[in-house]
C-alpha positions as a Markdown table, in Angstrom:
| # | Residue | x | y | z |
|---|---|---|---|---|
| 1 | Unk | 31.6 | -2.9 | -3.8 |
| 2 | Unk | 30.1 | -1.9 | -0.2 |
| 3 | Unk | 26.7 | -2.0 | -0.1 |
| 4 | Unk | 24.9 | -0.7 | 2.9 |
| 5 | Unk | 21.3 | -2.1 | 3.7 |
| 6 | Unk | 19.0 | -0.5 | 5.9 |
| 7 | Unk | 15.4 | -1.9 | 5.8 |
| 8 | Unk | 14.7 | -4.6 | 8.2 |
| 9 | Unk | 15.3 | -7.5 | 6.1 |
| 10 | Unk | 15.0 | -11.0 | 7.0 |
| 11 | Unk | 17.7 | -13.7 | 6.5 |
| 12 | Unk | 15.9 | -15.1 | 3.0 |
| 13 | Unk | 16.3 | -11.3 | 1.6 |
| 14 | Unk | 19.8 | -11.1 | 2.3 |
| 15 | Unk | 20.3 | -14.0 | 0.6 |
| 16 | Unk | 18.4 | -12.7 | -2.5 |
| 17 | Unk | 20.8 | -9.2 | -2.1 |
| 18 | Unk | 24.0 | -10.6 | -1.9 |
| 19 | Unk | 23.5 | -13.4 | -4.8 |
| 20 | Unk | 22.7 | -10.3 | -6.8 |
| 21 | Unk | 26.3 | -8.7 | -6.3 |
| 22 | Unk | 28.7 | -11.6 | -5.8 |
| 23 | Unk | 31.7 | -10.6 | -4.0 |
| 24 | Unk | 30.1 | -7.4 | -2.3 |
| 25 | Unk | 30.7 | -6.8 | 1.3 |
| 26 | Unk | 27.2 | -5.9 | 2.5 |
| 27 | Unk | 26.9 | -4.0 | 5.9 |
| 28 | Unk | 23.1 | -4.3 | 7.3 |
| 29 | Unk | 22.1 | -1.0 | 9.7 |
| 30 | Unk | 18.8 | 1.1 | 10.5 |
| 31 | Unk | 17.0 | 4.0 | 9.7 |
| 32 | Unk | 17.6 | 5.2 | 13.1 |
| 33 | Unk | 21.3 | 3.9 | 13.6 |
| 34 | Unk | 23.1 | 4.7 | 10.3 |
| 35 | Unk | 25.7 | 7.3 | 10.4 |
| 36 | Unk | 28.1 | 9.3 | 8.6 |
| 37 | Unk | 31.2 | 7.2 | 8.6 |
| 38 | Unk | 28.7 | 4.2 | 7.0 |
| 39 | Unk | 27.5 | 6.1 | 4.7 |
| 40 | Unk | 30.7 | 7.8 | 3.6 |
| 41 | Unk | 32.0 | 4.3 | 2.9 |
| 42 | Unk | 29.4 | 2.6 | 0.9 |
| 43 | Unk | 29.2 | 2.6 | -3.2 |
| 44 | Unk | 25.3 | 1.6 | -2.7 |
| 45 | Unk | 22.8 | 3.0 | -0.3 |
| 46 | Unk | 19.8 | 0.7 | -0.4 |
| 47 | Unk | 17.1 | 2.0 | 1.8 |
| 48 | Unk | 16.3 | 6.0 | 2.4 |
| 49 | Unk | 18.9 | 7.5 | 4.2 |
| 50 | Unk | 18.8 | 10.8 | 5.9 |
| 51 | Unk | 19.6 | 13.5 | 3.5 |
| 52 | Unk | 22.3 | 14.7 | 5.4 |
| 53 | Unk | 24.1 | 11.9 | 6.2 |
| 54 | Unk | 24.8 | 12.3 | 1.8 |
| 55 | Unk | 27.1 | 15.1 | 2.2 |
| 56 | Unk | 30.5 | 12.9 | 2.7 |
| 57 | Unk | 28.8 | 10.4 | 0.6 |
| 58 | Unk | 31.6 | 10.9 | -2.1 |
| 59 | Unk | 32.2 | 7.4 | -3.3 |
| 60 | Unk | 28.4 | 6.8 | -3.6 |
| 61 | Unk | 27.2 | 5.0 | -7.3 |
| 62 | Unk | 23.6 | 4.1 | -6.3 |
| 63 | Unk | 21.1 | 5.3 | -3.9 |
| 64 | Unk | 18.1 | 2.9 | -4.1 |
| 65 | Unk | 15.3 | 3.9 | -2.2 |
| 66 | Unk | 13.0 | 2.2 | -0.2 |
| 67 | Unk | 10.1 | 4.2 | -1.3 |
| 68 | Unk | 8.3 | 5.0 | -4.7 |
| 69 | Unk | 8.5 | 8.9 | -3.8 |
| 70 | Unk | 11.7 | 10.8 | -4.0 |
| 71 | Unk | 11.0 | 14.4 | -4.0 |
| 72 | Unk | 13.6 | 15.3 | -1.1 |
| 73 | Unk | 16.0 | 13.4 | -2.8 |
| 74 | Unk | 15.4 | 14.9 | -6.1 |
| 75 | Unk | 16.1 | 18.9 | -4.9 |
| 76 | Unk | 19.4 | 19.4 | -6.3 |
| 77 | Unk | 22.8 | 18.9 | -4.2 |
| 78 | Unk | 20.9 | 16.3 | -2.3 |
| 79 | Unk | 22.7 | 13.1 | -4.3 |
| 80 | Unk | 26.2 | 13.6 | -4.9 |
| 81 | Unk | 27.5 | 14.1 | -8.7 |
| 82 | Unk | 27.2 | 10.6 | -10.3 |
| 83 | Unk | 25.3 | 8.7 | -8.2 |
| 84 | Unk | 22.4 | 7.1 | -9.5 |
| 85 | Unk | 19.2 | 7.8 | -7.7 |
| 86 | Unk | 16.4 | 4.8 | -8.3 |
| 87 | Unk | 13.1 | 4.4 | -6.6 |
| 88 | Unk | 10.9 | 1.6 | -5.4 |
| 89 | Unk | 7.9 | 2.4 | -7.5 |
| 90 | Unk | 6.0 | -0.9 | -8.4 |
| 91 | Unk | 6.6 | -2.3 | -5.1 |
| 92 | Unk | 3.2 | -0.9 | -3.4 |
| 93 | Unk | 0.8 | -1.5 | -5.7 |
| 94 | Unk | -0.9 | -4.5 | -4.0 |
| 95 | Unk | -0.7 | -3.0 | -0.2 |
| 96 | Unk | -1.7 | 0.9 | -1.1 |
| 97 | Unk | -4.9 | -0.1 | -3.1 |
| 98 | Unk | -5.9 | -2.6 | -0.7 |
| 99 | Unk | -5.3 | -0.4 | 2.2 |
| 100 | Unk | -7.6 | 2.6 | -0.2 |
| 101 | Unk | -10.4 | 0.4 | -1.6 |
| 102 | Unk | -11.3 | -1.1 | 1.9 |
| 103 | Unk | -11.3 | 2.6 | 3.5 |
| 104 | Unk | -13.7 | 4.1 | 0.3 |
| 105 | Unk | -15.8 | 0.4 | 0.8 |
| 106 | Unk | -15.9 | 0.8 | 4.5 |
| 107 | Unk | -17.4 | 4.7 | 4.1 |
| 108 | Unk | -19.8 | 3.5 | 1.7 |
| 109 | Unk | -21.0 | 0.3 | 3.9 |
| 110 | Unk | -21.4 | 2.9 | 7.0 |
| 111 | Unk | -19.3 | 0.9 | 8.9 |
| 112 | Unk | -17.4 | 3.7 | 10.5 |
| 113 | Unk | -20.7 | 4.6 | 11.7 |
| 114 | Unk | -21.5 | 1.2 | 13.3 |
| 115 | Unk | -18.2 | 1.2 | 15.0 |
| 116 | Unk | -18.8 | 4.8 | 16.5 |
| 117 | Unk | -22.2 | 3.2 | 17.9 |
| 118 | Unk | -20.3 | -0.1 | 18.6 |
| 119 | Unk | -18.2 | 2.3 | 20.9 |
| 120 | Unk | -21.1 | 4.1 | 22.2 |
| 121 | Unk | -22.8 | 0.4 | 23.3 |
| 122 | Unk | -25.9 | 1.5 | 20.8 |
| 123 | Unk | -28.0 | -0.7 | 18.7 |
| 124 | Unk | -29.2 | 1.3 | 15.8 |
| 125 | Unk | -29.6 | 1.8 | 12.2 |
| 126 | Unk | -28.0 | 4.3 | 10.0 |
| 127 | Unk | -30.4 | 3.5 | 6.6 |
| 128 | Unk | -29.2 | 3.0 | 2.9 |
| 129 | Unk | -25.7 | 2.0 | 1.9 |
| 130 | Unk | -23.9 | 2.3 | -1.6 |
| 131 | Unk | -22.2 | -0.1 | -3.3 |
| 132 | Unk | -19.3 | -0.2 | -5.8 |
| 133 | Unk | -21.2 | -2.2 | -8.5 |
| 134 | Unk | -22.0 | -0.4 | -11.4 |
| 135 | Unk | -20.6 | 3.1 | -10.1 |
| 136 | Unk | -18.2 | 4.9 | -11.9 |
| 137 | Unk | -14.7 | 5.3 | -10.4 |
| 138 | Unk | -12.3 | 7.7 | -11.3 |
| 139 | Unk | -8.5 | 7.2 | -10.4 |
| 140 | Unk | -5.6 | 9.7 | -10.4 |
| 141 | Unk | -2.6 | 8.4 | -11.6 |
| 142 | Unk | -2.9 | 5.6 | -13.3 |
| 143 | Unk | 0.7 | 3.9 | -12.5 |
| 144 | Unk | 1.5 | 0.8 | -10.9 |
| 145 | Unk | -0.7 | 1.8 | -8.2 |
| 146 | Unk | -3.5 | 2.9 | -9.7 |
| 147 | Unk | -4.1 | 0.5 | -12.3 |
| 148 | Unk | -4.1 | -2.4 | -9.0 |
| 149 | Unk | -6.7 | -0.2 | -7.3 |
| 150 | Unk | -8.3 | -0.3 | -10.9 |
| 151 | Unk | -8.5 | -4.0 | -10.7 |
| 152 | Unk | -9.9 | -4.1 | -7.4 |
| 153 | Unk | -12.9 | -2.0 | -8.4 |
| 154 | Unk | -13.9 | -3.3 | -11.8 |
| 155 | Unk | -13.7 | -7.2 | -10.1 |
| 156 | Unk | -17.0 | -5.6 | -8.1 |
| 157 | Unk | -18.4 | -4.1 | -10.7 |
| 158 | Unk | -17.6 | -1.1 | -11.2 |
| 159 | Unk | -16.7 | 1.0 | -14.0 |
| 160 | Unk | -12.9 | 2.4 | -14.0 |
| 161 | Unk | -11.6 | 5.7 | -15.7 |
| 162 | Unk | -7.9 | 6.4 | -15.4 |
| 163 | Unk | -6.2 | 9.5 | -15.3 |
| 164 | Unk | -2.7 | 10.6 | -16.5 |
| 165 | Unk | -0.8 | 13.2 | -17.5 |
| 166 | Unk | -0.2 | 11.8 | -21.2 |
| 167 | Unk | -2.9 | 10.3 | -23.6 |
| 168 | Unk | -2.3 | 6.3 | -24.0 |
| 169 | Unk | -4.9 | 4.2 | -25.1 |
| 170 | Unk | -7.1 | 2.2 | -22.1 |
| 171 | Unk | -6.0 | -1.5 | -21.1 |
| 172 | Unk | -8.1 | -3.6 | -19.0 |
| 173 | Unk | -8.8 | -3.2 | -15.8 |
| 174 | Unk | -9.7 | 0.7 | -16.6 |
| 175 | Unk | -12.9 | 1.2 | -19.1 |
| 176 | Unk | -11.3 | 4.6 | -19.9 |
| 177 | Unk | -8.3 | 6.7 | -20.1 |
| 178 | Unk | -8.3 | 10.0 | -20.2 |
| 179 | Unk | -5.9 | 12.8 | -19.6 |
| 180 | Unk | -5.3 | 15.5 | -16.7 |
| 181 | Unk | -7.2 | 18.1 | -18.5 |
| 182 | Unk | -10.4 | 16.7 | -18.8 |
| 183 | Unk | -10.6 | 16.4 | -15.2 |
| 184 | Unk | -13.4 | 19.0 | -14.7 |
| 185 | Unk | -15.7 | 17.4 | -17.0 |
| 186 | Unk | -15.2 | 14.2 | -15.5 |
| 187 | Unk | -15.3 | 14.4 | -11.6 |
| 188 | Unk | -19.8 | 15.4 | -12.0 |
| 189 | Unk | -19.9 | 11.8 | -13.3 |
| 190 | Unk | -17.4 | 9.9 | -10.8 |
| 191 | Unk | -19.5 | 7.9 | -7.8 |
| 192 | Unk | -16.0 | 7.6 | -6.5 |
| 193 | Unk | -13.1 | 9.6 | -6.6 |
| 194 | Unk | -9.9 | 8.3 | -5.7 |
| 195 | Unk | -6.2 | 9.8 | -6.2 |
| 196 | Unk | -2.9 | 8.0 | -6.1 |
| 197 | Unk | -0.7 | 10.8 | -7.1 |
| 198 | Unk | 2.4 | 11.9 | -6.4 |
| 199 | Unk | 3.5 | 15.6 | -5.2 |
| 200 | Unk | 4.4 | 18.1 | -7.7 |
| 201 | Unk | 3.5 | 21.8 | -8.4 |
| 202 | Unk | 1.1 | 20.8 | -10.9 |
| 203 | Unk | -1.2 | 18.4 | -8.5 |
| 204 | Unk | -0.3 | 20.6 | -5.2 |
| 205 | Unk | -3.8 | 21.9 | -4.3 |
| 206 | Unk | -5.7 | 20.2 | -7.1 |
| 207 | Unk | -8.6 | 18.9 | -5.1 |
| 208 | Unk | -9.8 | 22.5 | -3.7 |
| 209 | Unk | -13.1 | 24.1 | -3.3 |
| 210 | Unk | -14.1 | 23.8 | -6.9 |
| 211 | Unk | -12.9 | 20.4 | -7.3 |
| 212 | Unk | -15.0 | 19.0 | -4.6 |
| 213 | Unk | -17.9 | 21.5 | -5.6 |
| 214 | Unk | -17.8 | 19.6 | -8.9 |
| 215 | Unk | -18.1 | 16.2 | -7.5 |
| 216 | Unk | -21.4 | 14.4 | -7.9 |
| 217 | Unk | -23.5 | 15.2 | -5.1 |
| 218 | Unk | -23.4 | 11.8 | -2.5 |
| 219 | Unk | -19.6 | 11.1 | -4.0 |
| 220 | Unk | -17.0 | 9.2 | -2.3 |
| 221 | Unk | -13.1 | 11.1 | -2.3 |
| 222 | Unk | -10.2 | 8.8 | -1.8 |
| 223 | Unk | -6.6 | 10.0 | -1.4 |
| 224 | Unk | -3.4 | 7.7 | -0.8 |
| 225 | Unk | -1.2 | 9.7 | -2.5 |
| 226 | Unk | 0.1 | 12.9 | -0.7 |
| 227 | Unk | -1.9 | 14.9 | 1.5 |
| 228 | Unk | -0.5 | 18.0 | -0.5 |
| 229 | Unk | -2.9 | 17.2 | -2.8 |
| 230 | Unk | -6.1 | 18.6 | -1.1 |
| 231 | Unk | -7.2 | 21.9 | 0.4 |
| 232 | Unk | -8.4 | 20.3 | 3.8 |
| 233 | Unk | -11.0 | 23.3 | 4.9 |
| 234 | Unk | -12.4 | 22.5 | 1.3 |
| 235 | Unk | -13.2 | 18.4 | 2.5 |
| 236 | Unk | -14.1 | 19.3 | 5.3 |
| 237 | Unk | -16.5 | 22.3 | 4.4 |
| 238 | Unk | -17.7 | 19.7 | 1.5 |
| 239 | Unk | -18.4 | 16.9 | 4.1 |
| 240 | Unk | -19.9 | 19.1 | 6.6 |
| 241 | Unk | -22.3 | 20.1 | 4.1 |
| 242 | Unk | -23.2 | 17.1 | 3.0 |
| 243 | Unk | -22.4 | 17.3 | -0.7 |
| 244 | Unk | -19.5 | 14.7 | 0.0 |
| 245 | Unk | -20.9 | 11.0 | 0.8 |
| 246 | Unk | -17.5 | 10.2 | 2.5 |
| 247 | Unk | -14.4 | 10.9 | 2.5 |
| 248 | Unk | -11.1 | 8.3 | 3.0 |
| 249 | Unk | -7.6 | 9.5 | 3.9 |
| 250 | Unk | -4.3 | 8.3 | 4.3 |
| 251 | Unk | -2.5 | 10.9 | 3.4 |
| 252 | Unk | -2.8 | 14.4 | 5.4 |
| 253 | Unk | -0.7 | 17.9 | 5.2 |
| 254 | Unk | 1.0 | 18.3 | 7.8 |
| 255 | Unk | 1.9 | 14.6 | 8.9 |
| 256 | Unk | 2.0 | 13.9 | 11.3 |
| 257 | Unk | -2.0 | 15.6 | 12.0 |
| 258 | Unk | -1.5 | 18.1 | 14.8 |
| 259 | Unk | -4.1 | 17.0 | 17.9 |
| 260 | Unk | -5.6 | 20.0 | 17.5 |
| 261 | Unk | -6.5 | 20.1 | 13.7 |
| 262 | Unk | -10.5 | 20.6 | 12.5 |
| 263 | Unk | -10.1 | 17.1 | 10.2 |
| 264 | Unk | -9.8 | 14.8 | 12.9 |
| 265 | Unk | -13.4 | 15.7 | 13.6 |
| 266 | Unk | -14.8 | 15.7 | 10.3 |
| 267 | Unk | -18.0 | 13.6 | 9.5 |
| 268 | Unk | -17.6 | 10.9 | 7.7 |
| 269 | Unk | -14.1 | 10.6 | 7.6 |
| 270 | Unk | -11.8 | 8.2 | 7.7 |
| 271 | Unk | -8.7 | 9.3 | 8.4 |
| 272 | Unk | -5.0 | 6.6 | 8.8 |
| 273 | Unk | -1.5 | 8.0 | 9.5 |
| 274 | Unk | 0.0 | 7.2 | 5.9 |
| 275 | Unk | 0.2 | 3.4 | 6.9 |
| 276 | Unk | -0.9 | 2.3 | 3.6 |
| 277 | Unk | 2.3 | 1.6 | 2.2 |
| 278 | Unk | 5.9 | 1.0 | 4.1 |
| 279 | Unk | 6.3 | -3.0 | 5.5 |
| 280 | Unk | 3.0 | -3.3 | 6.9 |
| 281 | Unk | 2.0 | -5.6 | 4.3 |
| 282 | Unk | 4.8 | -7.9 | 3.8 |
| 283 | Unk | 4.8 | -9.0 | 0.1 |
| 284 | Unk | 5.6 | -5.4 | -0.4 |
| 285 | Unk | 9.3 | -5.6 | 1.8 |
| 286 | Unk | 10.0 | -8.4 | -0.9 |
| 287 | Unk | 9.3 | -6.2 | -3.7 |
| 288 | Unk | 11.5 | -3.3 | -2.8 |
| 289 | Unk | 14.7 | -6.2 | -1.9 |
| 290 | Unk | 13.2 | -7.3 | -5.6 |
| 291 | Unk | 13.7 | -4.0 | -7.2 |
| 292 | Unk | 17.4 | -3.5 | -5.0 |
| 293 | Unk | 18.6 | -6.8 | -6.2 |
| 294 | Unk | 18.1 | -6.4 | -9.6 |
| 295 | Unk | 19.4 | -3.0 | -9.4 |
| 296 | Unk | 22.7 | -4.3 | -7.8 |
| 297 | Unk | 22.9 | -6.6 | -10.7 |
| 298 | Unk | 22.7 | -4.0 | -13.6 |
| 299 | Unk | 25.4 | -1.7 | -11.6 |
| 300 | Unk | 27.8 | -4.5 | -11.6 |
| 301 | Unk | 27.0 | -5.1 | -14.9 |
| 302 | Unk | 27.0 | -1.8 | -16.4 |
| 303 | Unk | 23.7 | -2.3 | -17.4 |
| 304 | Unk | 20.7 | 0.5 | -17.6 |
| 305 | Unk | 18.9 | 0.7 | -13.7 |
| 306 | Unk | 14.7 | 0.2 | -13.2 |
| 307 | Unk | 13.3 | 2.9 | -11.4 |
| 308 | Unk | 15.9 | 5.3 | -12.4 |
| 309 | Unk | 15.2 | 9.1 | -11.6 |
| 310 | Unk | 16.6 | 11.7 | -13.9 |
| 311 | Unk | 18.3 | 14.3 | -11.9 |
């Protein structure tokens, strides 16, 4: 079996890779320096490859991905005719709801405010803050990375409603689970708003004009998921006037943000280039080689794949 490996791994995680699938030769490459002729002659693709680079890809039995989303790989002809496509959802839970809760905590502290005036060399006071404790929070998706931003919250204080497509019964850390459609009654009572879904056609301009007009007055919006999620002159008409407290970002539409695009200057927004996620935290490059080496274990084995996306 070749398997070709193209995150940056360190010596330790090839260790872990190649103790999954004894007797594999294991190539290691890039992103940026993969081509064709690799890709044509590997049985497993462990990282996210360009799409085209697939097309020769005929001997190809598993594309593992680097990242939980897979929507380009998904659109049909992408992953050749019986190759298993698996994702590397549960590997970002930690980093993404970090990277979230500190950006909504920041907003409602003010202190993107004191680092304007920091900038400015002023000494001044911008008044009241909000806190976490006791507010309601309401989280979009409640997967792997929702229910850790969950957790974060409701060790504050607060009180956690989840939000998924199918009715299951609530598990600690979330107070409450509800399903997609009773979103509109629920975002008047949310303090905080926060979404970690994924891109489909059904959550593709959810948060809109009358999603943010139904938001509690003085509300917090959160989105690490995609930025196809939100109608962007809606936030920013909802922060402009006020009726938004804040608003946190690390998702945009398009990405990268052109220089010229009205959300940069937005009040009270804070806005990162989708850096949530990927290596930057490094537990989370030892998750994903996690999630690969078991996956190289069950294909030599025969055995069912985690992560598995049905095509």
């Amino acid at each position: 079996m070749n398997v070709l490996v193209l995150p940056p791994v360190n010596d330790d995680q090839k260790k872990r890779l190649e103790a999954a699938a004894p007797g594999a030769a294991f190539t290691y490459s890039s992103p940026e320096a993969v081509d064709e002729e690799l890709v044509a002659k590997a049985d497993v693709v462990f990282g996210n490859v360009r799409t085209e680079l697939l097309r020769e890809a005929g001997e190809l039995r598993l594309l593992q991905l680097n990242s939980a989303g897979y929507d380009r790989y998904a659109a049909p002809g992408i992953v050749p005719t019986g190759c298993a496509l698996c994702c590397a959802t549960g590997a970002y839970g930690q980093a993404v709801s970090e990277h979230l809760f500190t950006s909504v905590l920041c907003l409602m502290k003010k202190l993107h405010g004191y680092r304007d005036l920091q900038r400015a060399h002023e000494w001044g006071d911008l008044g009241e803050v909000a806190t976490p404790a006791g507010a309601n929070v309401l989280v979009l998706g409640a997967g792997d990375i929702g229910t850790h931003l969950a957790g974060l919250f409701a060790a504050v204080g607060a009180r956690v409603t989840g939000l998924r497509r199918r009715a299951v019964a609530a598990e600690a850390p979330f107070e409450r689970m509800a399903t997609m459609d009773e979103l509109a009654e629920l975002l008047p009572q949310a303090d905080v708003v926060c979404s970690v879904l994924p891109s489909t056609p059904e959550t593709t301009g959810l948060a809109d004009s009358a999603f943010f007009a139904a938001m509690k007055p003085g509300a917090y919006f959160g989105n690490a998921g995609r930025g196809s999620l939100v109608d962007q002159a809606a936030l920013i008409a909802a922060l402009e006037s006020g009726h938004l407290a804040g608003a946190a970002l690390d998702v945009c539409s398009p990405e990268p943000l052109p220089a010229g695009d009205a959300l940069w200057d937005a009040p009270n927004l804070l806005l990162t280039p989708h850096i949530s996620g990927f290596y930057h935290l490094p537990v989370t490059l030892d998750n994903i080689v996690g999630i690969a080496a078991e996956n190289l274990a069950h294909l030599a084995a025969g055995e069912p794949l985690r992560n598995q996306v049905l095509l």
